[in-house]
C-alpha positions in Angstrom: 61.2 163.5 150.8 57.3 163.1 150.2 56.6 163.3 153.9 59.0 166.0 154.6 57.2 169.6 155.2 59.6 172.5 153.2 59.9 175.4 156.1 63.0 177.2 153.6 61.8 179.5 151.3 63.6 182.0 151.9 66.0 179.7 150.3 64.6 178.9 147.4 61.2 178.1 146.1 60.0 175.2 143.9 59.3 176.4 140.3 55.5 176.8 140.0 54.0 174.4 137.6 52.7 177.2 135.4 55.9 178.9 135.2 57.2 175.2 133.6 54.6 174.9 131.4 55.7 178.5 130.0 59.7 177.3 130.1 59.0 174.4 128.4 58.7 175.1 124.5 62.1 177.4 124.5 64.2 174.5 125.3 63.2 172.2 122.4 60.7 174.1 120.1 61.7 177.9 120.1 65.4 177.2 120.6 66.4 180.3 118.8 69.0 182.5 119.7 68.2 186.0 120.3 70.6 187.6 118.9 70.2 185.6 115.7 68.3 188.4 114.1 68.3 187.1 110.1 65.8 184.8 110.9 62.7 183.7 112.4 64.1 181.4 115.3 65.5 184.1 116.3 63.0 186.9 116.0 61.0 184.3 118.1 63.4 183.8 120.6 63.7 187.9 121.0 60.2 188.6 121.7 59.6 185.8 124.3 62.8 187.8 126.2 60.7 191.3 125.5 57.7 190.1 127.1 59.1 188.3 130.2 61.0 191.5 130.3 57.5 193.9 130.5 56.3 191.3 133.2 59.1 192.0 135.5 58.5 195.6 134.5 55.1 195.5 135.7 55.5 193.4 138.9 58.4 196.2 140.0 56.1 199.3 138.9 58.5 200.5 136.2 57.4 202.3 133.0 60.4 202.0 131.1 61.5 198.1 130.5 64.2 198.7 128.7 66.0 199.8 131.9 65.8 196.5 132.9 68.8 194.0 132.4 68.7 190.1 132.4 71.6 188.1 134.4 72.3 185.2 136.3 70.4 186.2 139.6 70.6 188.4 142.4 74.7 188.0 143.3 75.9 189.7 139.6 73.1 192.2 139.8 75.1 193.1 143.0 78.3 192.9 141.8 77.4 194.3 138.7 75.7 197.8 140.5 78.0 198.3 142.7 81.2 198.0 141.3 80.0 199.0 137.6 78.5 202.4 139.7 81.6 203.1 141.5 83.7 202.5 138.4 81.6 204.9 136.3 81.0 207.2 138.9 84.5 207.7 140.5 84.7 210.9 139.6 81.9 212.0 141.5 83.4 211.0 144.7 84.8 207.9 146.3 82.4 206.8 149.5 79.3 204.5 149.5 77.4 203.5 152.6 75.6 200.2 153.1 73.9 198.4 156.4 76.0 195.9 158.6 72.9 193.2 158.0 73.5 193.5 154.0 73.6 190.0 152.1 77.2 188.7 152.1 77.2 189.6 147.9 76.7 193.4 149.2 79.3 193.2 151.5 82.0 191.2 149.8 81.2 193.7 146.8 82.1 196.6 149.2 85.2 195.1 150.5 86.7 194.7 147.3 86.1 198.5 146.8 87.8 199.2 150.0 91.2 197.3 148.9 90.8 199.4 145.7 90.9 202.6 148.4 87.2 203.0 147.9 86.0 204.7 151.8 83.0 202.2 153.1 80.2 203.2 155.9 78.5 200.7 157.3 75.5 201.5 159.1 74.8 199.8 162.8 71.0 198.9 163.2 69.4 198.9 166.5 68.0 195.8 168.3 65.3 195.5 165.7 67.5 195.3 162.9 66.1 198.5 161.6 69.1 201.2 160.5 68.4 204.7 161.7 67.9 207.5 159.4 69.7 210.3 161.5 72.3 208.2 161.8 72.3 207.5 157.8 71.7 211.5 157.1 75.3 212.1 159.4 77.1 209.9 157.4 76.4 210.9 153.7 79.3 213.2 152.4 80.2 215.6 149.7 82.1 212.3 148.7 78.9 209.7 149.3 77.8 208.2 145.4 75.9 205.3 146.6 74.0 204.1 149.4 72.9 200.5 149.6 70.2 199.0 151.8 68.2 195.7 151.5 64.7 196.0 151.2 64.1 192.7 153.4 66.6 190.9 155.1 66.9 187.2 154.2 67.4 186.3 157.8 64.9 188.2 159.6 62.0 189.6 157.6 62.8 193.1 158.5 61.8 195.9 156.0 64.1 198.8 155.7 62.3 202.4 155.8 63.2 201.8 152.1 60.6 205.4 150.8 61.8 207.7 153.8 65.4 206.6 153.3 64.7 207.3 149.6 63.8 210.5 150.0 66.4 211.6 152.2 69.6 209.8 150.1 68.0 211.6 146.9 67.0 214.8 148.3 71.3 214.9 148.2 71.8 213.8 145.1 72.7 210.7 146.1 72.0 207.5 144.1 69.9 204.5 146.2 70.6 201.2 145.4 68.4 198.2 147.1 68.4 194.4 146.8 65.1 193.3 146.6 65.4 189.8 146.1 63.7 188.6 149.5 60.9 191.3 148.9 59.2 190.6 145.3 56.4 188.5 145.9 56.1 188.9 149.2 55.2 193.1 149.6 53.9 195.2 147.0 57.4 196.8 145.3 57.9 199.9 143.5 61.0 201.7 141.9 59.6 205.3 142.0 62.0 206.1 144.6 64.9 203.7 143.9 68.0 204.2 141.2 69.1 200.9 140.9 67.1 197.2 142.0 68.2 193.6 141.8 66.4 190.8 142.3 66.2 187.0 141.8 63.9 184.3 139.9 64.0 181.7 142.6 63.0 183.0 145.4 59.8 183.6 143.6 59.1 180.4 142.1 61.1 180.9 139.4 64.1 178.8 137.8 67.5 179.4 139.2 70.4 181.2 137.5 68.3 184.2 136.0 67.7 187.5 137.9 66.9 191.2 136.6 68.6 194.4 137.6 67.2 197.8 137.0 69.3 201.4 136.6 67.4 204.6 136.3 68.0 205.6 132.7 70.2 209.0 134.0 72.9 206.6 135.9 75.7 205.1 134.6 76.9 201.7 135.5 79.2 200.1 133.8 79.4 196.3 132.6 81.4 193.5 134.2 81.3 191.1 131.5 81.6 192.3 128.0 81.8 190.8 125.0 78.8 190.5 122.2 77.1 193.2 123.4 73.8 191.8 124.5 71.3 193.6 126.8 71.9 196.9 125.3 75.7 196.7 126.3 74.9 195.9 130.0 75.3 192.1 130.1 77.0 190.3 127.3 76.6 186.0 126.7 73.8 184.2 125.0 70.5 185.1 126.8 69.1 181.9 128.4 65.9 182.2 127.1 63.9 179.6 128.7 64.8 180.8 132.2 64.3 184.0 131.3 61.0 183.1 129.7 60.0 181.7 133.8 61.4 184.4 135.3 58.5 186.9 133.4 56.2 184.2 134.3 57.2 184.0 138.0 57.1 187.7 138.2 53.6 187.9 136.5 51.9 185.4 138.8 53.6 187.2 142.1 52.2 191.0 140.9 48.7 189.1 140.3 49.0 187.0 143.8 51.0 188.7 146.2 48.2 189.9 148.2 46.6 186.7 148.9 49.7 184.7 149.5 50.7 187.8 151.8 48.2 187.5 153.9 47.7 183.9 154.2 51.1 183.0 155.2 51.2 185.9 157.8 48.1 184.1 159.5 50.5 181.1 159.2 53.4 182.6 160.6 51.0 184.1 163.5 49.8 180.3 164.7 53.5 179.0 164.7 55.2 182.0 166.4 52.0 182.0 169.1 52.3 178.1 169.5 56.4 178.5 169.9 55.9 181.3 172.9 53.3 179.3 174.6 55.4 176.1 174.6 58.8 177.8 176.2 58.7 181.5 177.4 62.2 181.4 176.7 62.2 181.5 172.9 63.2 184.9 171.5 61.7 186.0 168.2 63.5 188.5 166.2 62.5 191.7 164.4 58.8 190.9 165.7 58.1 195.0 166.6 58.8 196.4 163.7 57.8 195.5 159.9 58.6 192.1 158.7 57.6 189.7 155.6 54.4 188.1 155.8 56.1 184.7 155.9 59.4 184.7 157.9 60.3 184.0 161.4 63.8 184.4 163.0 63.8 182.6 166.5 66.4 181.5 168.8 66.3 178.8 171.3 68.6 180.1 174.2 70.1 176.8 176.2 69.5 174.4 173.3 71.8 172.7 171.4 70.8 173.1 167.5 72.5 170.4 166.3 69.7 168.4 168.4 66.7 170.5 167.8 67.5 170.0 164.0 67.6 166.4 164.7 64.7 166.2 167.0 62.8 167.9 164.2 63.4 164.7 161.6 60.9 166.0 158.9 60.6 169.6 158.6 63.2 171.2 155.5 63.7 174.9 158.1 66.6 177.0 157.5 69.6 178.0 160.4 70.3 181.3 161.5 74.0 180.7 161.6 76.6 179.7 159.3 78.8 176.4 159.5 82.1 176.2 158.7 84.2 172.5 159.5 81.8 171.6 161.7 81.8 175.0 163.8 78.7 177.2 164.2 79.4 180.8 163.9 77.1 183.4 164.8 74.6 185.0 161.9 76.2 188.1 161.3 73.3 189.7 160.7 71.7 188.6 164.5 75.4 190.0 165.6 74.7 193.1 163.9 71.4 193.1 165.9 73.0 193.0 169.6 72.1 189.1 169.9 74.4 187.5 172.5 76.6 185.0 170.4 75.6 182.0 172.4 71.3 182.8 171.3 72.4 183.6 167.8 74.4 180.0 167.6 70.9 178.3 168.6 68.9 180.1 165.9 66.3 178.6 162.9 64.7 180.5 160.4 61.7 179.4 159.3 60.4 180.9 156.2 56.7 180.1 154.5 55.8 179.7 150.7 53.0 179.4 148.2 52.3 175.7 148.1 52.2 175.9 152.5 49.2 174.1 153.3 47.4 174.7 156.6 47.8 170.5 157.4 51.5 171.7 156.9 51.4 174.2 159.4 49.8 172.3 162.0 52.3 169.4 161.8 55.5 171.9 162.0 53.3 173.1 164.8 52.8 169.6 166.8 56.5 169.0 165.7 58.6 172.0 166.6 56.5 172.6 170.2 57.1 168.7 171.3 61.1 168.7 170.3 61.7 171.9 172.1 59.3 171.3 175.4 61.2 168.1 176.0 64.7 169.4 175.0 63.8 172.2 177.5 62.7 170.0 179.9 66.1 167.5 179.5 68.4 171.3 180.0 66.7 172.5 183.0 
């Protein structure tokens, strides 16, 4: 894999050597458990979960770190909001919204509410991917608890009007849920307008299987796993401390670099999607008017057969805009939710940027991606 060039980081993300080198004493030195509170192994263990928990605090602008729970990543934070809101909430009312391009954790979440006679909206987005707010205002009811919206889609790039629809969901006295997974690191991120956030370690150089969700201290959500009563209640099980111990690494080093990486990788981004319309005027690059991440570019090849572009492409790791099940490439749903014909959406890559990208990097995705589809053009026509 040395000469491969890693074009998935929307993915995941390596685990930064300085986030290691922080894990590395709580597997074997500080082994405490947390909730061992007799002792110092414990008390150790404790604090080392308090600090990485201000350092997520800090890189999501929130003044209260306590409101923030530890648990295995971005798909229980999900779970956990929505169906611990709409179970301590029912009484309130019995209809959430949430956008057609949500994360499949979002939507699955909101389907099992529906079979439990929960009433679902979800929202179309225009050709953009971008959901429109008059349309959002109609649809909130007397009966509307919870509206969920992805900050940045994990497909596309494309930012939500997260602050404007903010205001508007609140200004009702509606509660405003967004999965921010794909958007730490990448943008600045705040909670001053949000209820509830979830996020994820590894998509931020983190380790895998630890993520953080935050509830404004006036909402009630309530627990899906109980049992010893860890995190205040919120999330019981033995705290993994060492990943917990990266994640507040992780999240420290993104709040301190964000702005550099940011802009770096959307110069990147600029010289690949540039090279890729001057070799085929065919390509189609989506979300590109409205506001994306720095480092993420959704683009269909119309007329090409993926299977050989992926092929053709040997050494660059890039991610596909479509899902494959036994062999049969479905359409993205969120490119479907977009108004991409079926056929460009098939023929789609997604090719997403990180820290360690290297400008020698760039230029050989560059030389590689232009030559495979100029000649793979050239054999269709």
């Amino acid at each position: 894999m040395s000469n491969s060039i890693y074009l998935d980081y929307n993915a995941t993300t390596p685990v930064d050597p300085r986030v290691v080198k922080k894990m590395s004493p709580y597997f074997s030195e500080f082994y405490g458990n947390p909730s061992s509170a007799a002792h110092m192994f414990g008390w150790t263990a404790n604090a080392a979960i308090e600090e990485a928990r201000f350092k997520v605090a800090e890189c999501l602008g929130i003044d209260t770190p306590s409101d923030i729970t530890f648990n295995s990543g971005a798909t229980e934070g999900i779970n956990t909001a929505i169906k611990g809101f709409a179970d301590a909430n029912s009484h309130r009312g019995n209809h959430l919204i949430t956008v057609e391009t949500e994360h499949s954790a979002v939507l699955h979440s909101c389907k099992y509410l529906e079979s439990k006679g929960w009433h679902i909206t979800y929202l179309p987005v225009d050709h953009q991917g971008v959901i429109d707010l008059n349309d959002l205002e109609d649809r909130l009811t007397d009966q509307t608890i919870l509206v969920c919206v992805m900050w940045a889609n994990n497909e596309t790039g494309v930012l939500q009007q997260i602050p404007e629809i903010a205001s508007l969901v609140r200004s009702k006295g509606i509660a405003l849920m967004t999965d921010a997974t794909q958007a730490v690191g990448k943008i600045p991120i705040s909670v001053e307008d949000i209820d509830i956030l979830v996020c994820s370690s590894h998509k931020v150089y983190g380790p895998k299987g630890v993520g953080a969700m935050y509830v404004r201290r006036r909402l009630k959500v309530n627990p899906l796993i109980t049992g010893g009563g860890q995190e205040h209640g919120q999330r019981s099980g033995t705290h993994n401390v060492s990943a917990i111990v990266g994640m507040g690494e992780a999240f420290r080093l993104a709040h301190q670099e964000c702005d550099d990486d940011s802009k770096r990788l959307s110069e990147f981004r600029h010289q690949i999607e540039s090279s890729l319309k001057q070799a085929s005027s065919e390509i189609q690059i989506h979300g590109q008017e409205v506001e994306r991440l720095p480092q993420t570019s959704s683009v269909s090849f119309p007329r090409l057969n993926l299977e050989r572009l992926l092929l053709s492409l040997r050494t660059l790791a890039v991610g596909t805009g479509s899902a494959c099940g036994t062999g049969n490439y479905q359409p993205s749903h969120v490119l479907s939710a977009m108004g991409i014909h079926p056929d460009d959406a098939k023929q789609t890559l997604r090719i997403s940027l990180g820290r360690p990208t290297t400008q020698q990097q760039v230029d050989q995705a560059i030389e590689i991606l232009t030559s495979s589809i100029q000649e793979l053009y050239q054999k269709a026509a």
